[in-house]
mmCIF file of the N, C-alpha and C atoms, coordinates in Angstrom:
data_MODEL
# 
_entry.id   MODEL 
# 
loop_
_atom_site.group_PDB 
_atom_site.id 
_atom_site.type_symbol 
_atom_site.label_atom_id 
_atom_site.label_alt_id 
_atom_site.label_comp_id 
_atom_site.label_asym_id 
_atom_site.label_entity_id 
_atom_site.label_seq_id 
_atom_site.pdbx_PDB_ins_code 
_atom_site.Cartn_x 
_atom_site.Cartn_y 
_atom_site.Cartn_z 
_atom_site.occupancy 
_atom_site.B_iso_or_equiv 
_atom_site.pdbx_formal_charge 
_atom_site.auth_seq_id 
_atom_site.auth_comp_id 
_atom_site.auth_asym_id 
_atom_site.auth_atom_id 
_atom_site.pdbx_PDB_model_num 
ATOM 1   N N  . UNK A 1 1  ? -109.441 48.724 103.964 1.00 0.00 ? 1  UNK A N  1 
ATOM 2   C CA . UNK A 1 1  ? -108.056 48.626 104.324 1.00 0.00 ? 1  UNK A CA 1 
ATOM 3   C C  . UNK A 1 1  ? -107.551 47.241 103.935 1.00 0.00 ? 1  UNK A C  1 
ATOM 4   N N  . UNK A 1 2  ? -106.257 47.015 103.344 1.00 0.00 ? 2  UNK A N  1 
ATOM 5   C CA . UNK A 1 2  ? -105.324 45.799 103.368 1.00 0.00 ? 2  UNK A CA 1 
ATOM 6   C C  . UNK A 1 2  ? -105.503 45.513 104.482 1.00 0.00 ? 2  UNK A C  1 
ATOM 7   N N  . UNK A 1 3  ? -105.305 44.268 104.520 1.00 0.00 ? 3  UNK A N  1 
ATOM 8   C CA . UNK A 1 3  ? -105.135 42.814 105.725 1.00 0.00 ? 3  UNK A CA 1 
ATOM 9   C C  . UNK A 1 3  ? -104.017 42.092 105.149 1.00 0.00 ? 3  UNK A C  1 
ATOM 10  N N  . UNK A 1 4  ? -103.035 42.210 106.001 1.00 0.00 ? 4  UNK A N  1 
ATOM 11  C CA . UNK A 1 4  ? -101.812 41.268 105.916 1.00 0.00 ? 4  UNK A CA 1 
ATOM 12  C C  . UNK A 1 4  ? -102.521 39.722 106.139 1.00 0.00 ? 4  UNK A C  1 
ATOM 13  N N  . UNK A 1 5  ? -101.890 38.767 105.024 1.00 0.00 ? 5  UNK A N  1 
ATOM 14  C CA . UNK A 1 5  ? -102.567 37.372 105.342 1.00 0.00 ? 5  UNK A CA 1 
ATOM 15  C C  . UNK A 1 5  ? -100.876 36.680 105.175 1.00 0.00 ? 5  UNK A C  1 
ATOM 16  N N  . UNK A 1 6  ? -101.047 35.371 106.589 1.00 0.00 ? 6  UNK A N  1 
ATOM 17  C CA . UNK A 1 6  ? -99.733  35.513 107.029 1.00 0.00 ? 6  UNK A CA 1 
ATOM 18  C C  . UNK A 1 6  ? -98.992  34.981 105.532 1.00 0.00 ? 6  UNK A C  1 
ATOM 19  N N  . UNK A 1 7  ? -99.621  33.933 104.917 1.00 0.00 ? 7  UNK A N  1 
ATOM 20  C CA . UNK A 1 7  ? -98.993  33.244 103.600 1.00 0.00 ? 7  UNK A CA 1 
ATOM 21  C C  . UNK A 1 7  ? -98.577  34.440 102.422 1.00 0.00 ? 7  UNK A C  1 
ATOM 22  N N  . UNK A 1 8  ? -99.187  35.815 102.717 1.00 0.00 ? 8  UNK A N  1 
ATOM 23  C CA . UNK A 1 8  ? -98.467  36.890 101.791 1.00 0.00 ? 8  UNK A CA 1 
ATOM 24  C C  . UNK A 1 8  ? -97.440  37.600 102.617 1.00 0.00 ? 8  UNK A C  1 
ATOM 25  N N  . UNK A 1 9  ? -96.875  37.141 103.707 1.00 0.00 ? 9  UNK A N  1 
ATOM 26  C CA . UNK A 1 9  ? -95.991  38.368 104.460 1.00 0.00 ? 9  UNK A CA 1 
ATOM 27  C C  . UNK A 1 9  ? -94.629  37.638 103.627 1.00 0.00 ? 9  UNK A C  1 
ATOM 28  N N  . UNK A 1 10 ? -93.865  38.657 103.207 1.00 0.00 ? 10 UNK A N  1 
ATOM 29  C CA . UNK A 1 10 ? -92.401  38.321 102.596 1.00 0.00 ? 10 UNK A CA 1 
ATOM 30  C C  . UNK A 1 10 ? -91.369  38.074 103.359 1.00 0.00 ? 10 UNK A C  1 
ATOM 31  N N  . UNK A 1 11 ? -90.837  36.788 102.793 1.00 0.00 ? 11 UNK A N  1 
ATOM 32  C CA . UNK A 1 11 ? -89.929  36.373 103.732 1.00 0.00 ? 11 UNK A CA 1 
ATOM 33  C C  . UNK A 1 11 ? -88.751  36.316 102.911 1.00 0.00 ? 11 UNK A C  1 
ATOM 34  N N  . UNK A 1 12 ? -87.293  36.149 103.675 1.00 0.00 ? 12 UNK A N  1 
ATOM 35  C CA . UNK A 1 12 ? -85.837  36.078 102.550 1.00 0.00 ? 12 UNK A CA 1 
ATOM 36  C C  . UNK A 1 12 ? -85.664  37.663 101.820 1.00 0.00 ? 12 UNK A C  1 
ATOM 37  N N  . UNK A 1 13 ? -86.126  38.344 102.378 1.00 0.00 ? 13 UNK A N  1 
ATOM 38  C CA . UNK A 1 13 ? -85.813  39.527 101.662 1.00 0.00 ? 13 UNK A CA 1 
ATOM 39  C C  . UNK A 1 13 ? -84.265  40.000 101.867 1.00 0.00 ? 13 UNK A C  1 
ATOM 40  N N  . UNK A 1 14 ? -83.399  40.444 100.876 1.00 0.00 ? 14 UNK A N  1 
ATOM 41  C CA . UNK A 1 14 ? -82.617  40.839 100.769 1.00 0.00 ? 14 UNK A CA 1 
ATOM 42  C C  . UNK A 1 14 ? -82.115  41.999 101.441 1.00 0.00 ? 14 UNK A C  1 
ATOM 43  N N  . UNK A 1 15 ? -81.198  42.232 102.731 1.00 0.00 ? 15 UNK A N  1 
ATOM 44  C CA . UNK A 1 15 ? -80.944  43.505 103.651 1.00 0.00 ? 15 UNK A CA 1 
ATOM 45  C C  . UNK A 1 15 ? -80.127  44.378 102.317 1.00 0.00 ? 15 UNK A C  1 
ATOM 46  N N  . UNK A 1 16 ? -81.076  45.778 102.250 1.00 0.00 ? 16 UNK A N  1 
ATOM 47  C CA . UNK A 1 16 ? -80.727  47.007 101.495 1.00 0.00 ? 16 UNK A CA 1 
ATOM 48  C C  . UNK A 1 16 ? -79.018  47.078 101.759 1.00 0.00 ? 16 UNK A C  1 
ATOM 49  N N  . UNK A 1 17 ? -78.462  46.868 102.316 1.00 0.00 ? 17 UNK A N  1 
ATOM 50  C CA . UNK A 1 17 ? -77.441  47.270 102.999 1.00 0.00 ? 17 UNK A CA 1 
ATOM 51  C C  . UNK A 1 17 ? -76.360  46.339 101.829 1.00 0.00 ? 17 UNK A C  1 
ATOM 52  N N  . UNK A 1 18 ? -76.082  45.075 102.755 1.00 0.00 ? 18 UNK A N  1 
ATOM 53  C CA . UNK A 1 18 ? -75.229  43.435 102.361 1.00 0.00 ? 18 UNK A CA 1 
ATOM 54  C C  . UNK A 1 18 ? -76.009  42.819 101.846 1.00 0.00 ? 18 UNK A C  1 
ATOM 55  N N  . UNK A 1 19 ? -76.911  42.562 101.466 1.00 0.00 ? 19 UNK A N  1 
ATOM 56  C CA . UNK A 1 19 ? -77.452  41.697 100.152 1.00 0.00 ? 19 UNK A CA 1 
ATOM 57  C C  . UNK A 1 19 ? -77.913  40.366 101.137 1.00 0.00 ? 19 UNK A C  1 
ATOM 58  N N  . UNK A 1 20 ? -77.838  40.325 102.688 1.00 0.00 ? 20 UNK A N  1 
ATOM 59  C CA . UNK A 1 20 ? -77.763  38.566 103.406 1.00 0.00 ? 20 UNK A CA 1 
ATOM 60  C C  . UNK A 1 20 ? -79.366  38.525 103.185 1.00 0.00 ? 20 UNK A C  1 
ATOM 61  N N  . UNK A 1 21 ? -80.177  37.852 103.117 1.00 0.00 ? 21 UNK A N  1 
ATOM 62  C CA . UNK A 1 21 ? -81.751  37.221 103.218 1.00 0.00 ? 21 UNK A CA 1 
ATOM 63  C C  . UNK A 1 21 ? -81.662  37.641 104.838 1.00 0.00 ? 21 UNK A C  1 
ATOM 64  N N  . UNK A 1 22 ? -82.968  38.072 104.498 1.00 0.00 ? 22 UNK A N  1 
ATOM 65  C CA . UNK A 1 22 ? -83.559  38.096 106.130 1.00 0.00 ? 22 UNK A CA 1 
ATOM 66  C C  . UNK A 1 22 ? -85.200  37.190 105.790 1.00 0.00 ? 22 UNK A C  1 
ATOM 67  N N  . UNK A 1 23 ? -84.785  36.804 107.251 1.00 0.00 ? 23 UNK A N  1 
ATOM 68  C CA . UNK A 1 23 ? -86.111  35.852 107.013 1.00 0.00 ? 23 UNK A CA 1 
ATOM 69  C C  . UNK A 1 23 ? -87.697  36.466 107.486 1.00 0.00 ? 23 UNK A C  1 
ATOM 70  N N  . UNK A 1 24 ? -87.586  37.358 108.342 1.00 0.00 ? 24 UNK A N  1 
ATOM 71  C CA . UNK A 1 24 ? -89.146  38.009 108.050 1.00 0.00 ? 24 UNK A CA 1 
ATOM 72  C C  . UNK A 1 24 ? -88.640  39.061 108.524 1.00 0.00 ? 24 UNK A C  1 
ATOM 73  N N  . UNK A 1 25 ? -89.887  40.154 108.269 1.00 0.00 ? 25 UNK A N  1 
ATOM 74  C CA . UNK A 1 25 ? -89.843  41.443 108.790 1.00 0.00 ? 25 UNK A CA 1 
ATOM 75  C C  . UNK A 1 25 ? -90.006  41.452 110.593 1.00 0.00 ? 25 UNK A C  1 
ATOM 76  N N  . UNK A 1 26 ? -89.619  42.468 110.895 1.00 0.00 ? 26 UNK A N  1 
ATOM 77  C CA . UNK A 1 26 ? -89.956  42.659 112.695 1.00 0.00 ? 26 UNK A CA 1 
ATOM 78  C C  . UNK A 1 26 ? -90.946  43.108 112.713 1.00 0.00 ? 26 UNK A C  1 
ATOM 79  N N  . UNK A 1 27 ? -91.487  44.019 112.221 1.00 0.00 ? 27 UNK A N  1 
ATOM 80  C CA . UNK A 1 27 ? -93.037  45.057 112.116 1.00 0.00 ? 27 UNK A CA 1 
ATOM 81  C C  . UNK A 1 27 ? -93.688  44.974 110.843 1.00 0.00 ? 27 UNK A C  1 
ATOM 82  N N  . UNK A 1 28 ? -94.799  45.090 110.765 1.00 0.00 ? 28 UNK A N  1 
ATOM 83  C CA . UNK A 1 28 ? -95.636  45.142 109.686 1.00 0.00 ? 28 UNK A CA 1 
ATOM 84  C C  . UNK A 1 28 ? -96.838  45.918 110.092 1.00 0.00 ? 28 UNK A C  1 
ATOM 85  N N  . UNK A 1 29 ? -96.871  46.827 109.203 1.00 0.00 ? 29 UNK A N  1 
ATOM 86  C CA . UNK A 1 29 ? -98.155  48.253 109.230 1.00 0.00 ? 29 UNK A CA 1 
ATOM 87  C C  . UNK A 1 29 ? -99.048  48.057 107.906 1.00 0.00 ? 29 UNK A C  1 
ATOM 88  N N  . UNK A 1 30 ? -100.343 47.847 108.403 1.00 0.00 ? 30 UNK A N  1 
ATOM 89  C CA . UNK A 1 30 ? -101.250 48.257 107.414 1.00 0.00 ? 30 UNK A CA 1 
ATOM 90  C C  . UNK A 1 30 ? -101.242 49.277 107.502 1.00 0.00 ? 30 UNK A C  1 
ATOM 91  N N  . UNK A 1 31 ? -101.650 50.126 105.797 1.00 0.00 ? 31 UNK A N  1 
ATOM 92  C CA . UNK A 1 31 ? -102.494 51.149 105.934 1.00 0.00 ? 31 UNK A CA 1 
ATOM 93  C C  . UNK A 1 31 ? -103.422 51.289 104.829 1.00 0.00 ? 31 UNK A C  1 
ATOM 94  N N  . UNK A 1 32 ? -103.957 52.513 104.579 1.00 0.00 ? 32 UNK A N  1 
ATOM 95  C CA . UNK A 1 32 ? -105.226 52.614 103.285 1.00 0.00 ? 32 UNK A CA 1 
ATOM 96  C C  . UNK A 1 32 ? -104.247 52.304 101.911 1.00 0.00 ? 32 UNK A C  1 
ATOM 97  N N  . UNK A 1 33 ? -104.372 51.292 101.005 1.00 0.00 ? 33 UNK A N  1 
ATOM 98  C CA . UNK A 1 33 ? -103.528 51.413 99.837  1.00 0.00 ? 33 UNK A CA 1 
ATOM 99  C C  . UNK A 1 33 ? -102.297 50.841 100.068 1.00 0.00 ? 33 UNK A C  1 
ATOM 100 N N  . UNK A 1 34 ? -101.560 50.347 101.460 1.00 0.00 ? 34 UNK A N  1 
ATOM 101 C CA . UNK A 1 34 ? -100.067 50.108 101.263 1.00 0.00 ? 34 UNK A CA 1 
ATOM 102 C C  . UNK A 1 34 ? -100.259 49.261 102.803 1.00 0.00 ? 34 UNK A C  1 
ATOM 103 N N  . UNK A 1 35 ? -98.683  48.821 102.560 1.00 0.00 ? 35 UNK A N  1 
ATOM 104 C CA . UNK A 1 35 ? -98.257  47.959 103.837 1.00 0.00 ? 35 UNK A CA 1 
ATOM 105 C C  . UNK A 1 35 ? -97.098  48.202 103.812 1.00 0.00 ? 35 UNK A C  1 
ATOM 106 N N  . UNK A 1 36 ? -96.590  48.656 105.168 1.00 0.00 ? 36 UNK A N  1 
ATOM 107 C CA . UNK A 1 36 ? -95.057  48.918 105.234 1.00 0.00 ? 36 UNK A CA 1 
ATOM 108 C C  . UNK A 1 36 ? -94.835  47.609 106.509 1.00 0.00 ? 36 UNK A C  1 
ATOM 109 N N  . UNK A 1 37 ? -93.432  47.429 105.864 1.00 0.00 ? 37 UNK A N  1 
ATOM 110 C CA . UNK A 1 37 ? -92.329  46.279 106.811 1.00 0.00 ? 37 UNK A CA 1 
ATOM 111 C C  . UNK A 1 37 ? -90.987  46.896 107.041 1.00 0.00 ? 37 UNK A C  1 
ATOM 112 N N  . UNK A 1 38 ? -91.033  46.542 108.652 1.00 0.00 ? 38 UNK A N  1 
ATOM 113 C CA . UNK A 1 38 ? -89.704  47.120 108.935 1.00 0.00 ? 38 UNK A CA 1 
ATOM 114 C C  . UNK A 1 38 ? -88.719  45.773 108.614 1.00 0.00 ? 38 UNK A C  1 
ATOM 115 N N  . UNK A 1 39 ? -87.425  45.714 108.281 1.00 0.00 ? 39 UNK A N  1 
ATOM 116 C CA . UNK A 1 39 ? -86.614  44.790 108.235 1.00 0.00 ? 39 UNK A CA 1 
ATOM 117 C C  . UNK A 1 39 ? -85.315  45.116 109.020 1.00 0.00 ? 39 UNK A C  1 
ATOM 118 N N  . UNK A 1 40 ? -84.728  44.157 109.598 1.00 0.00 ? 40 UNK A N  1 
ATOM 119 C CA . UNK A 1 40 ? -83.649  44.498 110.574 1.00 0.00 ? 40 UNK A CA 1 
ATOM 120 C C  . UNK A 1 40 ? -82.500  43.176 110.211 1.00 0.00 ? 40 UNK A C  1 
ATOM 121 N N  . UNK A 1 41 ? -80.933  43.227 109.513 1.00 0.00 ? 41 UNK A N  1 
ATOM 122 C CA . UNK A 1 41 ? -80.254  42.174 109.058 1.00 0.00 ? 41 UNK A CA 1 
ATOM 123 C C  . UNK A 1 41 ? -79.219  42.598 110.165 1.00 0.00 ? 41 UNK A C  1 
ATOM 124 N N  . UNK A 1 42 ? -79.745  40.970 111.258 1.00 0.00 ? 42 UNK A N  1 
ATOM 125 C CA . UNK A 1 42 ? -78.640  40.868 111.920 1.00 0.00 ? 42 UNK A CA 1 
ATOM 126 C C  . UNK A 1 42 ? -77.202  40.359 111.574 1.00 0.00 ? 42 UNK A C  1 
ATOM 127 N N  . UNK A 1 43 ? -76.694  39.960 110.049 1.00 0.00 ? 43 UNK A N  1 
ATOM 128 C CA . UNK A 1 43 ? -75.377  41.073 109.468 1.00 0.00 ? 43 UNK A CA 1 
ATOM 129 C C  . UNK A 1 43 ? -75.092  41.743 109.890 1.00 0.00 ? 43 UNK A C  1 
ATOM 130 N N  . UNK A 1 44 ? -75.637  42.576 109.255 1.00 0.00 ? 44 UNK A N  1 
ATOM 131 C CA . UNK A 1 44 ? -74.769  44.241 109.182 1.00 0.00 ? 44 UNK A CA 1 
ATOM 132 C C  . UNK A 1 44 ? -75.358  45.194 110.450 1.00 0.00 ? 44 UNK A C  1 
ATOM 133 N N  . UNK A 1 45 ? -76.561  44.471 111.034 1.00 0.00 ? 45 UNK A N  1 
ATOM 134 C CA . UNK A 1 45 ? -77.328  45.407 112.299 1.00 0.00 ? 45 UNK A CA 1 
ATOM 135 C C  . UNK A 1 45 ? -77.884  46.625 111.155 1.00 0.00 ? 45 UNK A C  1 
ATOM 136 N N  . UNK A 1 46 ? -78.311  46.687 110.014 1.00 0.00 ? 46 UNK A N  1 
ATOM 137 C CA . UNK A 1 46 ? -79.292  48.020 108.980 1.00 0.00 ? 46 UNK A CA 1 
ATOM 138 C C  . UNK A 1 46 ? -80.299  47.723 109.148 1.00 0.00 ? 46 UNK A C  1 
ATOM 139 N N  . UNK A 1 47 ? -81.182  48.357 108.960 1.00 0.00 ? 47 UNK A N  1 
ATOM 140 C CA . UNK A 1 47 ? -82.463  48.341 109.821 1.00 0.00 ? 47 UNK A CA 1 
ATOM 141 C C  . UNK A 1 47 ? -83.208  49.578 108.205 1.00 0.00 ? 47 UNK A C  1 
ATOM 142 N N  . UNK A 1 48 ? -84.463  48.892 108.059 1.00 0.00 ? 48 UNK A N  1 
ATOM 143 C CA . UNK A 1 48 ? -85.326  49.869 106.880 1.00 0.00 ? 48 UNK A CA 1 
ATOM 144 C C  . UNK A 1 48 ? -86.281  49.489 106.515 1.00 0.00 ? 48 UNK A C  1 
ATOM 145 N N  . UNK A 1 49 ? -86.664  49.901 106.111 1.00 0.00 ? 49 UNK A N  1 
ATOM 146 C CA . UNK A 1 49 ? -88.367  50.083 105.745 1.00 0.00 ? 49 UNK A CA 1 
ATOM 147 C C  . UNK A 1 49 ? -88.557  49.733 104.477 1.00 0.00 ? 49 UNK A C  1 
ATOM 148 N N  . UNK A 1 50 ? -89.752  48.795 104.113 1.00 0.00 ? 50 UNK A N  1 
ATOM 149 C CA . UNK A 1 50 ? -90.234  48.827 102.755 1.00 0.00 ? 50 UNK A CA 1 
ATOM 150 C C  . UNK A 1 50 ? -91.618  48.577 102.315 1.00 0.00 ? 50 UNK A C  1 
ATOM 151 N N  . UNK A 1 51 ? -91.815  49.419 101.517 1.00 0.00 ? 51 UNK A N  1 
ATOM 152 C CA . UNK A 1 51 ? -93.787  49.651 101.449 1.00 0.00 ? 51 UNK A CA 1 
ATOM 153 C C  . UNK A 1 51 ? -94.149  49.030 100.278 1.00 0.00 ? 51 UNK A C  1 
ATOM 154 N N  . UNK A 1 52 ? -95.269  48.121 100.355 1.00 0.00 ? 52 UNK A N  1 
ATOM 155 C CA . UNK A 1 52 ? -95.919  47.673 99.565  1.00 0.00 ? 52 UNK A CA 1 
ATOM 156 C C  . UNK A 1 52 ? -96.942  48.979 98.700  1.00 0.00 ? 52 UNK A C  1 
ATOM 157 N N  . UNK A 1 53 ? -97.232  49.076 97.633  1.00 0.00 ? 53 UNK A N  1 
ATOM 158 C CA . UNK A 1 53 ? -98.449  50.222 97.549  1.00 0.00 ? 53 UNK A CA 1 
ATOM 159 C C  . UNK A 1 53 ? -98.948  49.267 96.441  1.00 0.00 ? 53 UNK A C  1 
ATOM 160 N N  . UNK A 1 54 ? -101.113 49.149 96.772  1.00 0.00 ? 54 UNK A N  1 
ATOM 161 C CA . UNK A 1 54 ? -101.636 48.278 95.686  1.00 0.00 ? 54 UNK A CA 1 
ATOM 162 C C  . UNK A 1 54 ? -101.917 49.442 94.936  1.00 0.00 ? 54 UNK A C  1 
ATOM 163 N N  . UNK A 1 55 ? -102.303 49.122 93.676  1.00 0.00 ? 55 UNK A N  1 
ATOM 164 C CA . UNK A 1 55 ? -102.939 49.635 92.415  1.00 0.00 ? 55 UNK A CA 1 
ATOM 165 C C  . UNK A 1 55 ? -104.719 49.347 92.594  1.00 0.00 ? 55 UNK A C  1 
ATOM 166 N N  . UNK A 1 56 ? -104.670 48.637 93.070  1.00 0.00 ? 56 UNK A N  1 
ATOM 167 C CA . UNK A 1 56 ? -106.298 48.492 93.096  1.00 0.00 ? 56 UNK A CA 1 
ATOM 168 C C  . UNK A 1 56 ? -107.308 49.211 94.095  1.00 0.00 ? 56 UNK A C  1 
ATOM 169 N N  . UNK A 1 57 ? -106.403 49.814 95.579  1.00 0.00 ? 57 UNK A N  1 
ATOM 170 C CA . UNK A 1 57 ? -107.143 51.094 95.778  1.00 0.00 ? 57 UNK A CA 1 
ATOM 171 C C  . UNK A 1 57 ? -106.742 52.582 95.625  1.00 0.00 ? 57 UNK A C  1 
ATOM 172 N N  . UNK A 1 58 ? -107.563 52.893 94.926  1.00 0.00 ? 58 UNK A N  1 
ATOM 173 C CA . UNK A 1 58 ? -107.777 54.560 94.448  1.00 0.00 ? 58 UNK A CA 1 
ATOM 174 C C  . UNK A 1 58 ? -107.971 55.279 95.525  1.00 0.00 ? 58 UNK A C  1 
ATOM 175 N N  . UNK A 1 59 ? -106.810 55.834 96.143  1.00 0.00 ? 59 UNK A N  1 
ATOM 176 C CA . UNK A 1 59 ? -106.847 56.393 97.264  1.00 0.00 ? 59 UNK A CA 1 
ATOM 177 C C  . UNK A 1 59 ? -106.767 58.318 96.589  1.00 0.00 ? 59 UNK A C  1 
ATOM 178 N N  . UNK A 1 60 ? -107.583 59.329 97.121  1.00 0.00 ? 60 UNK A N  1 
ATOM 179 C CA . UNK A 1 60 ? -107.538 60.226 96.753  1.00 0.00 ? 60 UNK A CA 1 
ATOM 180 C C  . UNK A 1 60 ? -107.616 61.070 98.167  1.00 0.00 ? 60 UNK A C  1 
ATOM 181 N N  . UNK A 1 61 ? -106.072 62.063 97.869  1.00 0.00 ? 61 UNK A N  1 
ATOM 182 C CA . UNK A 1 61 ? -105.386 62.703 98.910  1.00 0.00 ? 61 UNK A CA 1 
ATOM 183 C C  . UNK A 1 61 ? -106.060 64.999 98.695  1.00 0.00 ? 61 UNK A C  1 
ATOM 184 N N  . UNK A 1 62 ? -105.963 65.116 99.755  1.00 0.00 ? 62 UNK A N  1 
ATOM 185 C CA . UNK A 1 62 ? -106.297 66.322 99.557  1.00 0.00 ? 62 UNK A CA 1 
ATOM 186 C C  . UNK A 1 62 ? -104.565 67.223 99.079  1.00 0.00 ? 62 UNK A C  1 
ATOM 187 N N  . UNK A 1 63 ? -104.537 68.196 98.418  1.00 0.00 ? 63 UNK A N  1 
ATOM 188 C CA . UNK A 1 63 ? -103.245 68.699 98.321  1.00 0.00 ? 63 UNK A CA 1 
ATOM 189 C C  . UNK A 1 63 ? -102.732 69.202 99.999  1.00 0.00 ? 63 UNK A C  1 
ATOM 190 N N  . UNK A 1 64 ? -101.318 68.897 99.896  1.00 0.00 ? 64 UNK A N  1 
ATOM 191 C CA . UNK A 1 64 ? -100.567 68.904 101.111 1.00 0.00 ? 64 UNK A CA 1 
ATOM 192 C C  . UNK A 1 64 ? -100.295 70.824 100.949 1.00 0.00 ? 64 UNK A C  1 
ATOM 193 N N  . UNK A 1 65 ? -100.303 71.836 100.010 1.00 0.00 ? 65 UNK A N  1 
ATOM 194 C CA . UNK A 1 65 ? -100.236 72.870 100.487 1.00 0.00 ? 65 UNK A CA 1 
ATOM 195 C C  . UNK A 1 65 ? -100.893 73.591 99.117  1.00 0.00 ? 65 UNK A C  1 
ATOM 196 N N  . UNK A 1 66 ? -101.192 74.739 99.483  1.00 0.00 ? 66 UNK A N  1 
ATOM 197 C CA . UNK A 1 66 ? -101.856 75.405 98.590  1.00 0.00 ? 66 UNK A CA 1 
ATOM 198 C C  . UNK A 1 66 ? -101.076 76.032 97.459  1.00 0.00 ? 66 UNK A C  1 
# 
């Protein structure tokens, strides 16, 4: 599994919404292959999600339906 290390957590990210920098995420989720961050721009009060996904683990999924 990814490990968030604090010197890689993204900061100044741009709210999807108004374009203002936000300075860190509120939540941060590891998971197998990815890291999702919630972001919240107290601007506009928009609130969303954005996932990291690495290339370097080969994650292999069973099919979701037959």
């Amino acid at each position: 599994m990814t490990k968030a290390i604090l010197s890689d957590i993204p900061t100044q990210n741009p709210c999807a919404q108004c374009g203002t920098p936000i300075p860190r995420p509120d939540w941060i989720e590891a998971g197998e292959g990815r890291v999702s961050y919630l972001w919240t721009c107290h601007a506009c009060n928009y609130r969303f999600e954005a996932v990291a996904i690495f290339d370097e683990v080969a994650v292999k999924h069973p099919p979701l339906a037959a």
